[in-house]
N, C-alpha and C positions, 0 to 999 in steps of 0.2 A: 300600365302602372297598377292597378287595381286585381289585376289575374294576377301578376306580382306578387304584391302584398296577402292575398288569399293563400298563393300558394304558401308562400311563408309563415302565416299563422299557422298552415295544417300541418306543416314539419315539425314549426316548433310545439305546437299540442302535443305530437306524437311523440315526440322526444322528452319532453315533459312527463307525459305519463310511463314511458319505460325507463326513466327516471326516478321516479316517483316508486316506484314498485319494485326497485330489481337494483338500486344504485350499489355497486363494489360488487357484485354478483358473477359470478363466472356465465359463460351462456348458456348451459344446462341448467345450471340455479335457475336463470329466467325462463328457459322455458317451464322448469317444472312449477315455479309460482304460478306462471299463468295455466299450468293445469289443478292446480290443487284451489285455485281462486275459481276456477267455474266449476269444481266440484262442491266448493263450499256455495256456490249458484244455484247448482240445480238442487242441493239440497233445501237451500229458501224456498227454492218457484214446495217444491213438496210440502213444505210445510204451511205455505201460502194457501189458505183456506177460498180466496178468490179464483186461484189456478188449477179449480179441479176441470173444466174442459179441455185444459193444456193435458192434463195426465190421461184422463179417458182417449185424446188421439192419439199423444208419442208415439203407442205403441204398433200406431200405422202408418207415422210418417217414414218418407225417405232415408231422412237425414235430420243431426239437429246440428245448428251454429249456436255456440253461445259464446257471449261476448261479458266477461265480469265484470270489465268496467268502464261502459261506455263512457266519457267524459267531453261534457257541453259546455263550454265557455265564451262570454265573448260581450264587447258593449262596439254595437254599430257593426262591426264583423262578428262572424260565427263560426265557429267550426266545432267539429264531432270527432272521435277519434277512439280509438281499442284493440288492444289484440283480442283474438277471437282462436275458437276450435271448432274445427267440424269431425261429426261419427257419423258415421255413416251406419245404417239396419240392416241386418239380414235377415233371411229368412223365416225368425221370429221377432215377438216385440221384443225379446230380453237378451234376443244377437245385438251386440254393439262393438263396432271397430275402436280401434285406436285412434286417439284425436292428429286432424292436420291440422296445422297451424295455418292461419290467417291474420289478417288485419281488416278491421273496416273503417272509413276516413270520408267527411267530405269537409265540404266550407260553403256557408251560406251568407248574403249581405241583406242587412235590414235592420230594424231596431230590437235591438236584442238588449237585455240587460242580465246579468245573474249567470247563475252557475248552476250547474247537475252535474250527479254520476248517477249513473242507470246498470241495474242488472237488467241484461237485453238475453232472452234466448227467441230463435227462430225455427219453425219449426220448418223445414222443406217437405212439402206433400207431397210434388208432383215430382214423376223422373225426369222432365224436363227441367223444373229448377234443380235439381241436385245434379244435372250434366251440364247446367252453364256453371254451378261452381267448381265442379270436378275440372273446367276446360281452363278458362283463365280469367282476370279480372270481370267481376260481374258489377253492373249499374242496375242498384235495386228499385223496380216502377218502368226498368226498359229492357234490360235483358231479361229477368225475372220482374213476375207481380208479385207485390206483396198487399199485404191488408192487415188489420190490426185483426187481434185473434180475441176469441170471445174470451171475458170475463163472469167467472160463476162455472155451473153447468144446463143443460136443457137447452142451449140456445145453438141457434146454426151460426156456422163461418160464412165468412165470406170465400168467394172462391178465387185461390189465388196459389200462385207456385209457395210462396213462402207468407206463411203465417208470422205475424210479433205480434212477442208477451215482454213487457217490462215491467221492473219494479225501481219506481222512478223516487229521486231521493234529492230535490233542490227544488228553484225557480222555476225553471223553465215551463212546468207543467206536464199538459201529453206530449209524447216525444213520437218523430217522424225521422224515419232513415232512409224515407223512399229519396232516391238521388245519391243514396252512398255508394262509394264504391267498395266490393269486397275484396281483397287479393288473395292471392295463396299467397303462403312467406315459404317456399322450398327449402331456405339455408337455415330457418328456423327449423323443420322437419329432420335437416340433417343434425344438427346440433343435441337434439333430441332422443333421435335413434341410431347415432353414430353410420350412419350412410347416407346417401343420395335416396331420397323419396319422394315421388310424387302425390299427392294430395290423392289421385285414384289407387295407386302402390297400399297407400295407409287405409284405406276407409274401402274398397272393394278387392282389391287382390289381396290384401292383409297379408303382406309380406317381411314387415317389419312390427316390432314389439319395444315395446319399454313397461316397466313392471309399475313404474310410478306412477303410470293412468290407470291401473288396474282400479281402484278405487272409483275413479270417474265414470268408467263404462259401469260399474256395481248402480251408481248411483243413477244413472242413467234409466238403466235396465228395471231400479224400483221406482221409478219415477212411475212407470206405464199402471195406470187404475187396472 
């Protein structure tokens, strides 16, 4: 009864928030909200005077997820929920793919009160985290490591496939996504770029384009110090 009820609070989050964001919208409207919402993302984390260590690595990481608006709700039950994008780096810091489309979701129980929306970016360091989200649903703390990524600059990271930085904005306080899980959304991918793509198609074979993320790999690419 209880894995039940769990699961049904993290539907109905999810749907709540692609709700909330995109209601009477066609599917390309939403996907492009949720692209023009983490470009208005990564333009915060830049302007964010605390996120200069995030800017001095981007331009070594793998890959980056960013998630515009993680949303945390819940009294006695909990759950976490967001559409999300991955770009994937190439060969320089200022090469940036086209975003895939993802989601990330979990549900936690305990005493919880209050509310959050978090701007959530992650940074993928290693090629091993950016090949378990390239494959398929990733459990973040077990398929990939993550760790909270420093705040300021001069100081060292911890070592971990995926790096978070959040800019947290309710109750709840520090926020933790280790135990979420990430998906690919494929039919969001298609919706997007009007064909079948796979999450490695967009972000390493770059096969496909859409002009309305142009902006976002721009912002991406000035992100890196």
């Amino acid at each position: 009864m209880l894995n039940y009820a769990k699961r049904g609070l993290a539907a109905l989050l999810l749907l709540a928030l692609a709700g909330c964001l995109s209601s009477g919208a066609t599917d390309l409207e939403k996907r492009q909200n949720t692209v023009d919402l983490a470009t208005q993302t990564i333009n915060e984390f830049i302007a964010d005077p605390d996120k200069t260590w995030f800017r001095q690595h981007i331009g070594g990481a793998k890959g980056v997820l960013i998630v515009p608006r993680l949303v945390k709700a819940g009294f006695i039950f909990g759950g976490s929920g967001g559409n999300a994008v991955l770009l994937g780096r190439g060969a320089t810091k200022d090469d940036w793919s086209y975003p895939a489309f993802y989601s990330l979701g979990a549900v936690t129980f305990g005493l919880q009160i209050g509310g959050e929306v978090s701007n959530v970016l992650m940074l993928v360091m290693t090629q091993s985290g950016m090949d378990a989200l390239l494959s398929t649903d990733v459990k973040l703390g077990a398929d990939a490591s993550i760790a909270v990524g420093p705040v300021g600059t001069g100081v060292a990271a911890q070592t971990a496939d995926i790096l978070l930085f959040s800019r947290d904005k309710g109750l709840f306080g520090g926020l933790t996504v280790e135990g979420s899980v990430v998906s690919p959304r494929p039919s969001y991918n298609e919706q997007y770029y009007g064909k079948p793509a796979r999450s490695s198609d967009i972000t390493i074979v770059r096969d496909v384009s859409n002009p309305g993320a142009d902006a976002l790999r721009k912002a991406v690419a000035d992100a890196s110090l």
